[in-house]
Structures are given as structure tokens and as C-alpha cells.
C-alpha positions in Angstrom: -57.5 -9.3 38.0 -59.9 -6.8 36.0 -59.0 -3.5 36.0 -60.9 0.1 35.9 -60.6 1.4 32.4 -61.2 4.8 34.4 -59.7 4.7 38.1 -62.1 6.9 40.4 -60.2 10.0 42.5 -62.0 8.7 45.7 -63.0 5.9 47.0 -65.7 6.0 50.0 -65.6 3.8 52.5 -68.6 3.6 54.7 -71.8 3.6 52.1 -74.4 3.7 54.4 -72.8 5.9 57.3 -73.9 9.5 57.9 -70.7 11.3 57.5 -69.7 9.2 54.6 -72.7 10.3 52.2 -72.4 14.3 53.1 -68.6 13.5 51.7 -70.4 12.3 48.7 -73.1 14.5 48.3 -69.5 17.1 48.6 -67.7 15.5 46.0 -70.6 15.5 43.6 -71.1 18.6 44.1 -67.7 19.7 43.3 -67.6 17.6 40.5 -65.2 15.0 41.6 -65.4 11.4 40.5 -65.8 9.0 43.7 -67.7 5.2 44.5 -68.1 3.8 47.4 -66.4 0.9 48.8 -68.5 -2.5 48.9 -65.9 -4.2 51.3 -66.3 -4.3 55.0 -63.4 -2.3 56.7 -61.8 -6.1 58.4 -62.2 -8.1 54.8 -59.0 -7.7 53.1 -59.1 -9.3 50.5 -62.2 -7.7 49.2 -60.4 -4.4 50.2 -57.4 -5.5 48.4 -59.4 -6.5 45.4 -61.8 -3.3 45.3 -58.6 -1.0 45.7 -56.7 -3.2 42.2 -60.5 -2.8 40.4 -61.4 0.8 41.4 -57.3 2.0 41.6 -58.9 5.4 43.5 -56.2 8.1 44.1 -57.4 8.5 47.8 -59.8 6.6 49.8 -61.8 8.4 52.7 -62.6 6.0 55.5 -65.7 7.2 57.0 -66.3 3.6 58.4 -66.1 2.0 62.1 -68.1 0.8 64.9 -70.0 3.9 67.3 -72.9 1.6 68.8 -76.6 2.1 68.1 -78.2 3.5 70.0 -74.8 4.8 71.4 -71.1 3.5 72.4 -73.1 1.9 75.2 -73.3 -1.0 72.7 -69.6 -1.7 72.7 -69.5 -2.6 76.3 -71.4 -5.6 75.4 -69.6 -6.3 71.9 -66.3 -5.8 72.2 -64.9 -8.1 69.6 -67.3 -6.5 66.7 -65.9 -3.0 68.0 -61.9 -4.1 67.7 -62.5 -5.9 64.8 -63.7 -2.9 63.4 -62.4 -0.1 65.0 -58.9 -1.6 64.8 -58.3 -4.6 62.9 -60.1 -3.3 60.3 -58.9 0.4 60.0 -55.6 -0.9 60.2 -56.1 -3.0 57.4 -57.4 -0.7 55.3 -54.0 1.6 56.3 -51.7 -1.4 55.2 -53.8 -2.2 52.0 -53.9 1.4 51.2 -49.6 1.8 52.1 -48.8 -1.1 49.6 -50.4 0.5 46.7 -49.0 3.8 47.8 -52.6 5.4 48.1 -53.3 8.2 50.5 -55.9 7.3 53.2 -58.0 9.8 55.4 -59.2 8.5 58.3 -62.4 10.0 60.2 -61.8 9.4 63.8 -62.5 11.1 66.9 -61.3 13.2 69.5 -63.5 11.6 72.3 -60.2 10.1 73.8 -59.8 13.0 76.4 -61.6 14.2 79.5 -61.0 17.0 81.5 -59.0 16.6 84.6 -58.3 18.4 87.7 -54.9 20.2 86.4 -53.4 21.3 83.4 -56.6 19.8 81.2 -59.3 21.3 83.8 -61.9 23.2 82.2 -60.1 26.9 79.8 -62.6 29.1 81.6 -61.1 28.0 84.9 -56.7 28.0 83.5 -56.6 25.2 81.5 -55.5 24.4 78.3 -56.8 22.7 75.6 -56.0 19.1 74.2 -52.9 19.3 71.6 -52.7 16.5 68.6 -49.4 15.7 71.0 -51.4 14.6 74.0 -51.5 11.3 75.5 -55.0 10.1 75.6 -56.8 10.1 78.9 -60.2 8.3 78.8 -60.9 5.0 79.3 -64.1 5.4 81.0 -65.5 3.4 77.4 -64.4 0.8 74.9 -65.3 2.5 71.7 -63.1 5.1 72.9 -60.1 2.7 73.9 -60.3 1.4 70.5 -59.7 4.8 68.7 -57.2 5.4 70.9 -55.3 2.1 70.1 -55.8 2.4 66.5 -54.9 5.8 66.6 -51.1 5.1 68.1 -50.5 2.6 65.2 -51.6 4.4 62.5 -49.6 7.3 64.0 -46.3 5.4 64.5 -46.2 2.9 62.0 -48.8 4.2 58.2 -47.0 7.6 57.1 -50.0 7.7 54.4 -52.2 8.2 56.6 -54.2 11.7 57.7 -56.0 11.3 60.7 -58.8 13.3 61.4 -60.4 13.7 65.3 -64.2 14.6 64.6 -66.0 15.5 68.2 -69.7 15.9 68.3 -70.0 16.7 64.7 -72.9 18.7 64.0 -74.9 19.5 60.4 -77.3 22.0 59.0 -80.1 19.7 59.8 -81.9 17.5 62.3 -80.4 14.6 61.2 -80.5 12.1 64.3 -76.9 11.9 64.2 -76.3 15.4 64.7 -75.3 16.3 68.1 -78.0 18.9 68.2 -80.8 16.9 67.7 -79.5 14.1 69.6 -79.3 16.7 72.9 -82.2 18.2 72.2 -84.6 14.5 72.3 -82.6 13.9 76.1 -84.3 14.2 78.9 -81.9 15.8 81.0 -78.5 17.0 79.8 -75.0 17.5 81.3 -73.9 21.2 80.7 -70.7 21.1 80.1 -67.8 23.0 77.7 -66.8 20.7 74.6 -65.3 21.0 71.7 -67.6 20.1 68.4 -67.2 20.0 64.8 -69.4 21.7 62.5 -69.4 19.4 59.2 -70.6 22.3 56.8 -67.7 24.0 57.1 -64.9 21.6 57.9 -65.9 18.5 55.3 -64.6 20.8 52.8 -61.3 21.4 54.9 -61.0 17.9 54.9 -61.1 17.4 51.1 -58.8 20.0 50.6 -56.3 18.0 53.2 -57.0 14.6 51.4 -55.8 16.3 48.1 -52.5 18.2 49.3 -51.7 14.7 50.9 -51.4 16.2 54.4 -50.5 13.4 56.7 -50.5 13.0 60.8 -53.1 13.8 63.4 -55.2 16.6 63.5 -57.8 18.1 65.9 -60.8 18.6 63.0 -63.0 20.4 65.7 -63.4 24.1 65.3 -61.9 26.6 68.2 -62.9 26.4 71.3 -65.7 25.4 72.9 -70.0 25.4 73.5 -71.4 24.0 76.5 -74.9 22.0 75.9 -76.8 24.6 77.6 -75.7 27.3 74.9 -76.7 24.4 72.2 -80.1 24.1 73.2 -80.5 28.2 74.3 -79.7 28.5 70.7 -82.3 25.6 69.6 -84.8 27.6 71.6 -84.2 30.9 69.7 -84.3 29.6 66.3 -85.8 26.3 65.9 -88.8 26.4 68.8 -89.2 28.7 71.1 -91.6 26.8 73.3 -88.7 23.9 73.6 -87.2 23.8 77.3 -84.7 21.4 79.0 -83.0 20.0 82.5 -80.2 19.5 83.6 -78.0 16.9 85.9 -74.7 16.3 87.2 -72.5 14.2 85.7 -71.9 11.8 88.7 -76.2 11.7 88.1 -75.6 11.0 84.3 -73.2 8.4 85.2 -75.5 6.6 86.9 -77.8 5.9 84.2 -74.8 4.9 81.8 -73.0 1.7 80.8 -69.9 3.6 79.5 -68.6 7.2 80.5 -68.5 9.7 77.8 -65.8 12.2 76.9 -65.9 15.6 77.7 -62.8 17.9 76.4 -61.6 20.8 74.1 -59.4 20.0 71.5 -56.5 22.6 70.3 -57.6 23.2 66.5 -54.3 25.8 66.1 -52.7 22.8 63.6 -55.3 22.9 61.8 -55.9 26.2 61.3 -52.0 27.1 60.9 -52.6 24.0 57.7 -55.6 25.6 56.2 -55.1 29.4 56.0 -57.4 29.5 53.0 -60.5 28.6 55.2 -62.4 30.1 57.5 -63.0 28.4 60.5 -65.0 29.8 62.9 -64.8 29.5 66.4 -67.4 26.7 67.7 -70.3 29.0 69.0 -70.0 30.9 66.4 -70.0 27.9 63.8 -72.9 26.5 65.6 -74.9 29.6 65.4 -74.3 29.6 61.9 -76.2 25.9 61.6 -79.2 27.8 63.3 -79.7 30.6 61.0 -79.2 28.2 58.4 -81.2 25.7 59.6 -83.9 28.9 60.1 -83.6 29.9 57.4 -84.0 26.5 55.4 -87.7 26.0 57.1 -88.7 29.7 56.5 -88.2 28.8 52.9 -90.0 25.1 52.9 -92.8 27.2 54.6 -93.6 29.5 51.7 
């Protein structure tokens, strides 16, 4: 087997994926060498090849099944979600365990819903989601499937960082932002979740990659926003003619194939792990996109 005269420090998986080309876009910016992975996540002995060729220090895995248009689409294809969204993460974990490479794995948090005690919403005495919680949501498959895959790689890959994203946001109207995707609804649920706000936690999560931090981790930022305060702040900074409705969420269930998860997540482990980063607490953080956003479109204007 041919090998890389010069091994790469990170190897990408998940070329054409949002998420996985704002890590790049990071990494070339910082400087650090990095390819992306030509191997589909369940093919292992591509992966196995790919990882012997490229020999990266640490791979990113940025790859897995969502749905298009949404997680909808895995009601109706449930072997193309496992064999991604398990078979094929946990593949890449083994591959990446035998050649003793570091693997951080972008996952979610949308395993949890709010209940009627202890996990009811803060504002009314409950408490947040820890990284030590038993999932509670089942109301979809794509979210079953993170939740299997994330037991085993918890319990049996100890090279293995997993990071729960939630509604990730970024500092544009990219239609896989949660903003934007809110903001083209019809009517909206307005409810307290927890988010993750990419422009300043993607570097948090390069930082963890390189110091080889290992286990679960809530990757939101503190706290909560509720999708009314989302689009309030949409209307102050982006357009101020922009207006939305409301519903219920028995009335959104009705118009769904699969629930949807609705929680706050406990980021206090990660903090506690990155006390060289400001992380700011999520309506903050999401402010933050909108002036920058404004800001960004003043500029294009002149």
C-alpha cells in the first residue's frame, strides 16, 4: 500500500456537508494542513485505505444522515439512516482505534425533550440536560440512531470525542442555519432550546481535537433562546418589515412525520474544559451573529 510522503494533521470527513467545509475554511485559515475524506462513512475498506495513504493525526467526522428536506426523510429510509448514522460512524471509530488516531465526532444533542419533572422547562425549576443523562426522545429515527451510536462509541471507542451540536447557527443565511431555516416557516413553535453558535465553538472544537479530549460533551453554548427571541432579533437587525406566527406544538405535530427535540443541554463540562474561550451564553452568542451579520451587509452595501 502507497503511502503519504507528507501525512496531513486532519482528515475531513464529510466534503460536501455544511459544517464540514466551515472546519476547513477554519483550518486553512489557521494554517493547518487537512484533506478531506473521499470514502463514504459505511465503506471500510476505502476508510481503511484512505486512513494507511493520508496517515492524518486526527480525523473530524462531520458526516451522517439528517434528511433533506429534514429528519422527516428518515421515517421512510431507515436503512440509509443506520447505515449511516451507525454502522458507518462506528466504523470509522474502529478504523480510527486500530491505527490509534483520535476521532471527533459531530453529533447532536437532539436526543432529549423536556418532560413534566426534573427536565421541564429552567424558567419553570428544571434543570438542564447533563452529558450523564439517559436519552429521552424517540419521537424520530434520526434521533434514535444518534442515540444508539452514541452509547457504543461511549462504552466501547476511548478515542473517541463526541461532540452534541443542537441547532447550530452561523454568521450567515446559509439554509442550514437554524435562523434562516425558522425564519422561511410559516408558523413556529416558541419554545426554550439550547443552540450552538459555530463561530465561536468550531474553534473550541479544534482546540479539543488537538489536546485529545475524549468522551461526551454538550457543544451548545449556556442556556437557552426560544424561537420567538430568534426571529425578534431577525426583525431588529436583518429586516425590520419581517413578522411571524406562531402554533402549538400538539398543532406542529400534526403537520409532522417525526417529532422534533426540544431541550437545554448543561454546557458546564465544557466550559470547566475550555477555560481559555469565551463562550457566551446562547442569546447572547446569537445576538452576536446579528450584529455580525449587520454588520457584514452594511459593508457589501458601500
Amino acid at each position: 500500500m502507497t503511502e503519504s510522503a507528507s501525512p496531513v494533521k486532519y482528515l475531513i470527513v464529510g466534503k460536501t456537508g455544511w459544517i464540514a467545509n466551515m472546519v476547513a475554511a477554519l483550518l486553512k485559515e489557521r494554517g493547518e494542513s487537512y484533506a478531506f475524506a473521499s470514502f463514504r462513512l459505511e465503506q471500510r475498506e476505502a476508510c481503511e485505505r484512505e486512513l494507511d495513504t493520508v496517515r492524518p493525526q486526527r480525523v473530524l467526522n462531520c458526516a451522517g444522515v439528517t434528511g433533506r428536506p429534514n429528519v422527516d426523510w428518515c421515517e421512510d429510509h431507515k436503512r440509509e439512516t443506520i447505515r449511516s448514522n451507525v454502522v458507518g460512524v462506528l466504523t470509522l471509530a474502529d478504523c480510527c482505534a486500530e491505527r490509534g488516531i483520535h476521532l471527533t465526532n459531530f453529533a447532536t444533542g437532539c436526543i432529549y425533550h423536556y418532560d413534566d419533572g426534573k427536565h421541564r422547562y429552567v424558567s419553570e425549576g428544571g434543570v438542564p440536560f447533563t452529558e450523564d443523562d439517559p436519552p429521552n426522545f424517540t419521537g424520530s429515527y434520526y434521533s434514535r440512531t444518534k442515540a444508539m451510536a452514541e452509547e457504543m462509541l461511549r462504552t466501547a471507542f476511548d478515542n473517541v470525542l463526541t461532540l452534541r451540536l443542537r441547532m447550530p447557527i452561523s454568521d450567515d443565511l446559509s439554509p442550514r442555519s437554524f435562523i434562516t431555516k425558522i425564519s422561511k416557516y410559516e408558523r413556529v413553535v416558541n419554545v426554550p432550546n439550547s443552540v450552538t453558535v459555530l463561530t465561536e465553538l468550531l474553534p473550541v472544537a479544534i482546540s479539543m481535537s488537538e489536546r485529545g479530549l475524549t468522551g461526551v460533551y454538550n457543544f451548545t453554548n449556556p442556556g437557552s433562546i426560544t424561537h420567538n427571541q430568534v426571529l425578534a432579533l431577525y426583525q431588529q437587525y436583518i429586516d425590520p418589515r419581517f413578522t411571524w406566527k406562531n402554533f402549538t406544538l400538539e398543532e406542529q405535530a400534526k403537520i409532522l412525520k417525526a417529532g422534533r427535540s426540544n431541550c437545554e443541554l448543561d454546557a458546564s463540562k465544557l466550559q470547566r474544559d475550555n477555560p481559555g474561550f469565551e463562550i457566551h451564553n446562547a442569546y447572547d452568542a446569537v445576538e452576536g451573529v446579528f450584529r455580525r451579520m449587520q454588520a457584514a451587509m452594511k459593508a457589501d452595501a458601500l
